[in-house]
N, C-alpha and C positions, 0 to 999 in steps of 0.2 A: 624291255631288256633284250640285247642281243644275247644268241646262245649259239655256240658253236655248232657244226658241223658235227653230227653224230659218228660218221663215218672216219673223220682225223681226227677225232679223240681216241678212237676205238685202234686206230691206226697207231697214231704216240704211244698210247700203252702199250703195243707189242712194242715196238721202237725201244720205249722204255725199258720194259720186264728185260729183254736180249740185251740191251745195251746195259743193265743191272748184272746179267749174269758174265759178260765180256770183263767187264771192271773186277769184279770176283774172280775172276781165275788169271787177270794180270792187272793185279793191284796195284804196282811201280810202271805201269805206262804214264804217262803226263798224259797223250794225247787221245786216247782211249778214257782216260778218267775228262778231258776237255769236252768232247763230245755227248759223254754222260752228262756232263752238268749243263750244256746248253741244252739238251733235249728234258731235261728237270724244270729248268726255265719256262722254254716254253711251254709245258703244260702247267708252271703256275699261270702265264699269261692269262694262258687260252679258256680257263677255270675261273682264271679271275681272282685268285689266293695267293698268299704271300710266301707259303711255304709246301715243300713238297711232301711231304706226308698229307699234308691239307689237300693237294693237288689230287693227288693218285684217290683219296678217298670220293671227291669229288667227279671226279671222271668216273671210276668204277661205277656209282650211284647213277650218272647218267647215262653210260652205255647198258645198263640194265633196266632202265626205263626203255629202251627203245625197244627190247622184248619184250614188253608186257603194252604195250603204246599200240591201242586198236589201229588197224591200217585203213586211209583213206579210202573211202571206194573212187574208183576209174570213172 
């Protein structure tokens, strides 16, 4: 199984979280709310789930593996 990039996952979710709180404080933009949801998208994609609650839980869980994930030696 492929698995994303730890880095642009970690990356989309601030993407995300910002572009969550953009939306919230202008609810009536169309294209402020546009951007929001292609950036929702792709982290179903990139996750691999069909939904975004699904999405965010699954990223979360794997940007947090990456802290606890012994490091290679050199």
């Amino acid at each position: 199984m492929l698995l994303p990039d730890r880095n642009t996952v970690e990356r989309l979710l601030r993407h995300y979280r910002a572009q969550e709180r953009t939306v919230r404080a202008t609810p009536g933009d169309p294209s402020v709310r546009r951007r929001f949801e292609d950036t929702a998208y792709t982290l179903c994609v990139l996750m691999g789930v069909r939904s975004t609650p699904e999405a965010l839980r699954a990223a979360e869980r794997y940007v947090a593996l990456k802290s606890r994930a012994p490091r290679a030696p050199l």
